[in-house]
Every structure is written in structure tokens, then in C-alpha cells.
N, C-alpha and C positions, 0 to 999 in steps of 0.2 A: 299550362300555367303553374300548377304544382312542382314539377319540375323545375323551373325556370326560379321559383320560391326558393325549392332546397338547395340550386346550386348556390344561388346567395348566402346560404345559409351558411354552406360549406365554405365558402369563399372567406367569409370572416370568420372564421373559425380556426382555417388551416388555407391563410392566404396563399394564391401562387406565387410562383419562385420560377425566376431567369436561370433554367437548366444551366448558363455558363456561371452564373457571379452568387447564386443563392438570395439575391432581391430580390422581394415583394413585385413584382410587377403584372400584373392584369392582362397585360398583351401577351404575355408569355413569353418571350422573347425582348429584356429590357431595349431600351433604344444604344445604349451607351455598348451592352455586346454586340449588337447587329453589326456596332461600327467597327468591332475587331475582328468577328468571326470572316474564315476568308472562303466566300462563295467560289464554287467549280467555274472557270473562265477561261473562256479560249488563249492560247490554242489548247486544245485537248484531242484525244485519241479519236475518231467516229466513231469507233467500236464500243467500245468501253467508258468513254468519259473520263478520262484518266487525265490527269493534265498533263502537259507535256512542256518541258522547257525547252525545244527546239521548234519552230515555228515552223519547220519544211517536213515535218514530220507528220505520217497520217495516223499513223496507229503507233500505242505501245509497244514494248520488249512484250510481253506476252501476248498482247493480239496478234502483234506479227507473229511471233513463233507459229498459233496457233491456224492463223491463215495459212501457212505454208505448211502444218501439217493436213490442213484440208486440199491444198494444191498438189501435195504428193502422194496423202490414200484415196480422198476422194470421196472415207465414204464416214467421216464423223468422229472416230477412233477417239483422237486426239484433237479436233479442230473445234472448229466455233458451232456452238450449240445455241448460245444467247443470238437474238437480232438484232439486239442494241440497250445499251442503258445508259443513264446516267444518276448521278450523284450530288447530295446540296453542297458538302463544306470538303474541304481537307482534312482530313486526319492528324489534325496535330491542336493543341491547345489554343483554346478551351473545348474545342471539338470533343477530342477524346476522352477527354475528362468528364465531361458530360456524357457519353456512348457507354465510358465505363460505370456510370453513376447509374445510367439505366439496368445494365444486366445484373451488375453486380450489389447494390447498395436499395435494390427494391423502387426505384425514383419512377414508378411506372407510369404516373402524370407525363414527364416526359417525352417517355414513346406519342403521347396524343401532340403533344408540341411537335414533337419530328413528321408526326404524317402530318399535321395544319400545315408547315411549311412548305413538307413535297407537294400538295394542292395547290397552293401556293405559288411556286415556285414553277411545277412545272403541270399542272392541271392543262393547261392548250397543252403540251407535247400528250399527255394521254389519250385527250382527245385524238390527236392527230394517230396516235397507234392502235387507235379503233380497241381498246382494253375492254374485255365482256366480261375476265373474273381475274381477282386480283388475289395472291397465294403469299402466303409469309414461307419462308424457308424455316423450315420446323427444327426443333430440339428431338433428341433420342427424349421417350419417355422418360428415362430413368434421370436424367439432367432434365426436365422440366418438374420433374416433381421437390429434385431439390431445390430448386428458384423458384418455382411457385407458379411460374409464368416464361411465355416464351416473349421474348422485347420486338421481335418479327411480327407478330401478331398484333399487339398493341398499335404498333404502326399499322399497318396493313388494314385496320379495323376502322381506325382513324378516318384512314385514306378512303376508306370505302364509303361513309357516314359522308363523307364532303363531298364525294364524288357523284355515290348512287350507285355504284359498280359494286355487285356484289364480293364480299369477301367469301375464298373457299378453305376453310384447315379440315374439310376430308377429303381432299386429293393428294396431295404430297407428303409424304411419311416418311423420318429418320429411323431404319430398321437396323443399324449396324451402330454400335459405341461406339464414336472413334475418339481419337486425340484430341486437342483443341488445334486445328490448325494453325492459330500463332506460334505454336511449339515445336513447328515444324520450316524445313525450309521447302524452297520451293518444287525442289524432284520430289521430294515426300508426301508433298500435301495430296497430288493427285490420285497415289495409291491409297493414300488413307482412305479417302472418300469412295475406293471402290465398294461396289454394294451396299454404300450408307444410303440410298435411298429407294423409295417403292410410290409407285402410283395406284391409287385403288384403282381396279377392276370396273367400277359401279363408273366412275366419270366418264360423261360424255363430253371429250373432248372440244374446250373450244380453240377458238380460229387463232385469236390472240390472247396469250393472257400476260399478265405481270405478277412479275417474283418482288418482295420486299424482302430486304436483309438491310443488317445496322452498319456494316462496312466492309468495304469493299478492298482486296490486296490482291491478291493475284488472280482473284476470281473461279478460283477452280471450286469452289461451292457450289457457287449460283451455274457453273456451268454445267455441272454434275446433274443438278437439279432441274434445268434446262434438257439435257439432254434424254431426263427418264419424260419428263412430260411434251417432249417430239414424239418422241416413240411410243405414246398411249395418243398421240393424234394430233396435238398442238401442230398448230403451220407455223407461228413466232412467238419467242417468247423474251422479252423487253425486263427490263430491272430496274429498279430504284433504291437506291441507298440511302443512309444518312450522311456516310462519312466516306470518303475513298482514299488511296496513299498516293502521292506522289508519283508521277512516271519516271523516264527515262529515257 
């Protein structure tokens, strides 16, 4: 009950705001953006989530690439490391603008907006990928100290409070600086992320788990990230977005 006091308390004090339009709105998501933002809809990638504007199409330019590099090593190198994800919106306005309000401009109510809606939205698909612990794709220390906060986390914590599914930020660790992946193109980005991540030692591996990140482009993050927690035990590991780009 005290709780439930203070949040009122806070609520007229520093009412909530429609992460896309900046209105007062109590749902969080006013009704009037719901009706522009533009949900992930088939056709889309099976892989990835990715949309696709060719209808006879099963996977992206990068899933495919990356299936055919699992069809020619065979053993992970370069291929698919995630077991499937998907994503709420598209990456473009007011989308973005709101993904950039979160990491950038401190908006960290927000991130609890973006996981209510992944619950939401796709609370039965998690069910259905049996999810035991759910992971935010972490920041290098040294970039969370200057934000104050990782946006992954914030969601991911969300996600977990709705769900019941614990949330875990001591298994996956950014040990390596790297660039900002937008700043890169696409042959780049996968070296960047060499050696940017590490699994504790201490995790007992579960069966399934879920990665959160705020958006999704070529996916060589979440694959990176994917692939060090196979290799400490994981048998799948599934993803959730807020944002994703366009296919091809």
C-alpha cells in the first residue's frame, strides 16, 4: 500500500509522458502514437524478425549470409548463434527518437515503457521459448559510468517484474571498448565486437535464456553475445528488441 501511495504521489508531481509525443498520458503509451508507431508484421525474416518487403522471402541479407556460413564451416565461426528473436517497432520515427531519448537524454521511465510492451506484446512467445533467465546486453564499464545506466537493463528488469523470469547482469560482460557500432559498416562491425564480451565463470548455465538490446541492425551484437553464452552452456538463446531496421 505505501508504495502504491508514493507512486501516486510521483505521478502528480512528475506526470508520465508518451515516450513518442511528450503527453501526459497514464498508459504510457498515448492512444493517438499507438496509432502511428509501426509494429513488426509479417512478412518478416524467421530468423531474425527483420521485416521484409518481398513476401517469398524467408530470411534476411544477413540471416542468409549467416546460414550459409554455418552450411559451409559448420562449426559457428561466422553463422547463427541466436535461436530466434524478434522486435516491437521499426526503427524510424517516432521510434527512434524515442530509443535515442532513452540512452541519450537520461528518459529511463521509458526503458520500463519498452519492457511493459515487450510483455505485452509478446509475453505468450516467451512462454512458448521456455525463457529461465533473461540478460540485457551490457555497456563497457567505462560507458555506463558515463550514462549512469545501461537502457538494456532498464528493459530487461521491466521484463522480468511482469514476467517472474529472473533478470541476470552477472553473467554477460562488455570487457573490450569498442566503437559504437552505428559508426561502423557492416564488414566492420563484426571485428569490432571481437573479444568485447565475457561470461562469468560462476554461471550455471541455463537451457534457454533471453538477451534484451534497444535495437536491432545487423545483429552482430546480439550474435556475439549469443554466441560467448552457447559456449559457457546455453542450448538457445532468443532476443528481444525495442526497435529493429528494415530488411531487404
Amino acid at each position: 500500500m505505501p508504495g502504491r501511495v508514493a507512486k501516486k504521489l510521483l505521478d502528480l508531481l512528475y506526470p508520465p509522458v508518451c515516450p513518442f509525443c511528450g503527453s501526459i498520458s497514464l498508459k504510457g503509451i498515448c492512444d493517438r502514437c499507438r496509432k502511428k508507431i509501426i509494429y513488426v508484421k509479417e512478412p518478416y525474416c524467421m530468423h531474425c524478425g527483420k521485416p521484409l518487403s518481398d513476401e517469398s522471402q524467408e530470411y534476411c541479407h544477413d540471416c542468409a549470409r549467416r546460414m550459409d556460413a554455418d552450411a559451409r564451416h559448420g562449426d559457428g565461426r561466422e553463422g547463427c548463434c541466436i535461436t530466434q528473436g524478434r522486435s516491437l517497432w521499426i526503427h524510424r520515427e517516432p521510434v527512434s527518437g524515442a530509443v535515442y531519448g532513452l540512452k541519450y537524454k537520461n528518459k529511463r521511465n521509458w526503458g520500463r515503457i519498452f519492457g511493459a510492451e515487450m510483455e505485452k506484446v509478446y509475453g505468450r512467445q516467451i512462454r512458448q521459448w521456455k525463457i529461465q533467465e533473461i540478460i540485457p546486453v551490457p555497456l563497457h564499464a567505462s560507458r555506463q559510468r558515463v550514462r549512469g545506466f545501461n537502457q538494456s537493463e532498464i528493459i530487461a528488469r521491466e521484463l522480468s517484474r511482469l514476467t517472474g523470469i529472473p533478470c541476470r547482469t552477472d553473467v554477460l560482460f562488455r570487457i573490450k571498448k569498442t566503437i559504437p557500432q552505428k559508426l561502423l559498416d557492416n564488414s566492420q562491425r563484426p571485428t569490432n565486437l571481437k573479444g568485447a564480451f565475457a561470461v562469468s565463470g560462476e554461471w550455471k548455465a541455463a537451457v534457454n535464456v533471453l538477451l534484451i538490446d534497444d535495437i536491432y541492425t545487423t545483429g552482430a551484437t546480439l550474435e556475439k553475445s549469443a554466441k560467448m553464452l552457447r559456449k559457457a552452456g546455453a542450448r538457445n538463446v532468443y532476443f528481444l528488441t525495442v526497435s529493429i531496421g528494415q530488411g531487404i
